[in-house]
VOGUVO-585702 format. One line per 4 residues: number of its first residue (from 1); for each residue z, y, x of C-alpha. Coordinates in pm, whole numbers. Layout:
residues N
NUM> Z/Y/X | ...
//
This chain:
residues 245
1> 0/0/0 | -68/305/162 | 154/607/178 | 245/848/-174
5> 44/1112/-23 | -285/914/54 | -225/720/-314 | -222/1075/-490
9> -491/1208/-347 | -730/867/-407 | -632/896/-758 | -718/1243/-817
13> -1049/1205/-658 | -1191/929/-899 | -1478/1054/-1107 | -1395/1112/-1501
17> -1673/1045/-1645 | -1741/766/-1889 | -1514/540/-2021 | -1511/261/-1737
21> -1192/116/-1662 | -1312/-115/-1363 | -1188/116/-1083 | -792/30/-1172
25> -886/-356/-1124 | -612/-486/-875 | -403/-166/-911 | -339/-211/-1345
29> -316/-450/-1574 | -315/-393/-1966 | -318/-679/-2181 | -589/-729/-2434
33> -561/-690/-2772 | -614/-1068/-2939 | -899/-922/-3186 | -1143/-878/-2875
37> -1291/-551/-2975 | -1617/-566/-2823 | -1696/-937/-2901 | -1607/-819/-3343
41> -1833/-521/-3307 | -2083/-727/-3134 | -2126/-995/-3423 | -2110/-663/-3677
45> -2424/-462/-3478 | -2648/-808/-3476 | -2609/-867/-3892 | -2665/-450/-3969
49> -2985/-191/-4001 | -2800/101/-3911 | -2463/161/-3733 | -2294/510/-3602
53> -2042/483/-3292 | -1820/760/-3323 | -1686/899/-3016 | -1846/698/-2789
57> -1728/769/-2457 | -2026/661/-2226 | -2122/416/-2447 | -2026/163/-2232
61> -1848/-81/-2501 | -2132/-58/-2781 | -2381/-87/-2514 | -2269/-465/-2416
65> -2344/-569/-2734 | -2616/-866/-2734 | -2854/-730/-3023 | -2811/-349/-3143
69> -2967/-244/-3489 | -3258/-77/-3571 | -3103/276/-3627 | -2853/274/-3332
73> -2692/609/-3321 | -2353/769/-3109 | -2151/1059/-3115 | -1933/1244/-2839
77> -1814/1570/-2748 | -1753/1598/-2405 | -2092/1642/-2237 | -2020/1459/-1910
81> -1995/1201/-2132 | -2271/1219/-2343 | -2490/1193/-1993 | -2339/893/-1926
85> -2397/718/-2278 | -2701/848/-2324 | -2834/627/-2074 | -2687/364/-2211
89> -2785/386/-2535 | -3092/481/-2752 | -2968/765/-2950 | -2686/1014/-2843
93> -2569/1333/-3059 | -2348/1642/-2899 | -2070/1652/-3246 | -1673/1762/-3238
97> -1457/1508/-3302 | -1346/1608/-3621 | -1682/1646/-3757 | -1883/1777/-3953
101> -2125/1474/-3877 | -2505/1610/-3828 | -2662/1286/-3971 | -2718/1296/-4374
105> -2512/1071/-4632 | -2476/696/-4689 | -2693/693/-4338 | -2536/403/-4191
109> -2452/-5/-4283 | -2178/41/-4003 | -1967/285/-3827 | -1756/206/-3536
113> -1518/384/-3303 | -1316/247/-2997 | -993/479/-2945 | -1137/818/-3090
117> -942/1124/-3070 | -911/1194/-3435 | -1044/1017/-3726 | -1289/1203/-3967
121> -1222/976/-4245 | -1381/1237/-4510 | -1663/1242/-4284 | -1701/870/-4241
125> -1729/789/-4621 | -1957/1013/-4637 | -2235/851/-4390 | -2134/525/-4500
129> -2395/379/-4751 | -2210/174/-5050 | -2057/-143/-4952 | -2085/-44/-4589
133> -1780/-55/-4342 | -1600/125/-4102 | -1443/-44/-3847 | -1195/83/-3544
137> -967/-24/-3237 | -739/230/-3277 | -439/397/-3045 | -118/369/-3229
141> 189/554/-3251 | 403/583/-2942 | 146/430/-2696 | 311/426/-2355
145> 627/608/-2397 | 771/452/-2162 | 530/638/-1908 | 512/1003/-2088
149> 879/938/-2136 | 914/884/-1750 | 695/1151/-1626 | 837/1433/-1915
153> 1164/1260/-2008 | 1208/1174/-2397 | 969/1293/-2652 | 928/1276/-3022
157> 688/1022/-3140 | 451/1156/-3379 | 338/1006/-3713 | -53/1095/-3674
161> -151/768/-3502 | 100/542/-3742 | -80/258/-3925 | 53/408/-4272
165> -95/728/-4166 | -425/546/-4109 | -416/368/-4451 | -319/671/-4621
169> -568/899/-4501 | -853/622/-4533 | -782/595/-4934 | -780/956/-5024
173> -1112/926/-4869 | -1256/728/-5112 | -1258/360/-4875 | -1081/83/-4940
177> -888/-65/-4615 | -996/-418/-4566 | -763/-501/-4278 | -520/-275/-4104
181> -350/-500/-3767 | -110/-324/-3485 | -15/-517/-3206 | 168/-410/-2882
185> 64/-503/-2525 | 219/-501/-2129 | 109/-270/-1926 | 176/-257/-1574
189> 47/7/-1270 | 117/-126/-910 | 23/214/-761 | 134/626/-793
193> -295/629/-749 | -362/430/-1078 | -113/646/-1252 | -239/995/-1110
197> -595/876/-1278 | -506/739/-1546 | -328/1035/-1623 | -603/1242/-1578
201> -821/1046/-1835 | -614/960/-2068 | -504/1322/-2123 | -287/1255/-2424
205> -20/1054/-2241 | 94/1357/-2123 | -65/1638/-2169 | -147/1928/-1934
209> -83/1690/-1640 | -189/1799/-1272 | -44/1668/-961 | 103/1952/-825
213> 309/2002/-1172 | 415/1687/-1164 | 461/1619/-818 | 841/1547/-803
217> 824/1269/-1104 | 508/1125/-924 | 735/1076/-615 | 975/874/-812
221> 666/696/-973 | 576/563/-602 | 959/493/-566 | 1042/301/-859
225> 723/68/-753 | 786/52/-390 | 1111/-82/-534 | 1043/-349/-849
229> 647/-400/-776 | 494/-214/-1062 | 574/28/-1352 | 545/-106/-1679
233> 562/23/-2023 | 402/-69/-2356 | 61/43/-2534 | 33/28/-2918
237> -317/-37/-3092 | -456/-129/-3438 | -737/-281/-3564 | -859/-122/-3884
241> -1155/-196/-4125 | -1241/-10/-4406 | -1500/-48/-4705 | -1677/203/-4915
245> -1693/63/-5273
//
């Protein structure tokens, strides 16, 4: 392992862009959730004409698919991102995460999201065709407090990423939620690096992170694993499918 100053500075050098996880391989482990996202959506694309991925990040998930529909369309926001996916798939649209949607109504068999920002459930029902579904891996409530907890000390967890929220806001859309499944999973980092990057991407763990502000909690980040091996806390995800009648 090399030193805490060498590990900080690796992390914050590692590229942003896309949604590629294969750098932390060796330095973090998160366990899967048992639905396998990408095989579900996989089956879904092959059996549809038309399917939306909201959010898309580079497109990297949706893009492993073995067959992709017809009318294969993406959204995302942040345009080092949408560089990425659009190479990797057919059609990519610049939209804000909370809508509106620039595609016209019941557009789409399918609509799909992996871990999107916020949900525009008003939105959704609105590009879904009749009998169409939505479905979404999802980032629940509390996901890895142990590690915002470490780095900020205790915070509130907030109700917006709650499974009841989900259901709730999915009905007084108008769809009717088909299957609604949380699960929590290990997570371990064996490195300050990994945890310098992956605060930096996933900005919501705690937000406003740099290096420099958090400098003195990062030190007893590299401590704590010199010590027991790793840092590990728990991540929270749900599965959710929803129908329009």
């Amino acid at each position: 392992m090399g030193s805490f100053e060498d590990l900080v500075v690796e992390g914050a050098a590692v590229p942003l862009e896309g949604w590629d996880f294969s750098w932390f391989a060796g330095r973090a482990t998160e366990e899967r959730p048992p639905w396998g996202y990408a095989s579900l959506i996989g089956q879904r694309l092959a059996v549809v004409e038309s399917a939306l991925d909201l959010q898309t990040g580079g497109g990297e998930v949706t893009a492993s698919a073995p067959v992709l529909p017809r009318l294969m369309a993406a959204t995302e926001s942040w345009p080092p991102n949408a560089l990425v996916a659009s190479r990797n798939l057919p059609l990519v649209v610049r939209a804000p995460d909370d809508g509106p949607l620039p595609f016209r109504s019941s557009a789409f068999d399918l609509v799909i999201s992996r871990h999107p920002v916020v949900t525009p459930w008003v939105e959704i029902a609105r590009v879904l065709r009749s009998g169409g579904t939505y479905l979404s891996q999802q980032i629940g409530a509390g996901t890895n407090r142990g590690l915002t907890d470490f780095m900020m000390g205790p915070q509130p967890v907030s109700d917006a990423r709650s499974t009841s929220r989900a259901r709730a806001e999915a009905e007084a859309a108008g769809l009717e939620v088909l299957r609604l499944e949380p699960v929590e999973l290990r997570v371990a980092f064996f490195d300050v690096g990994a945890v310098v990057h992956f605060l930096r991407k996933v900005l919501w763990t705690v937000p406003g992170f740099t290096v420099e502000g958090y400098r003195d909690r990062l030190l007893d980040m590299h401590e704590h694993i010199q010590e027991h091996g790793e840092f590990v806390c728990t991540s929270t995800r749900f599965l959710v499918e929803a129908r329009k009648p």
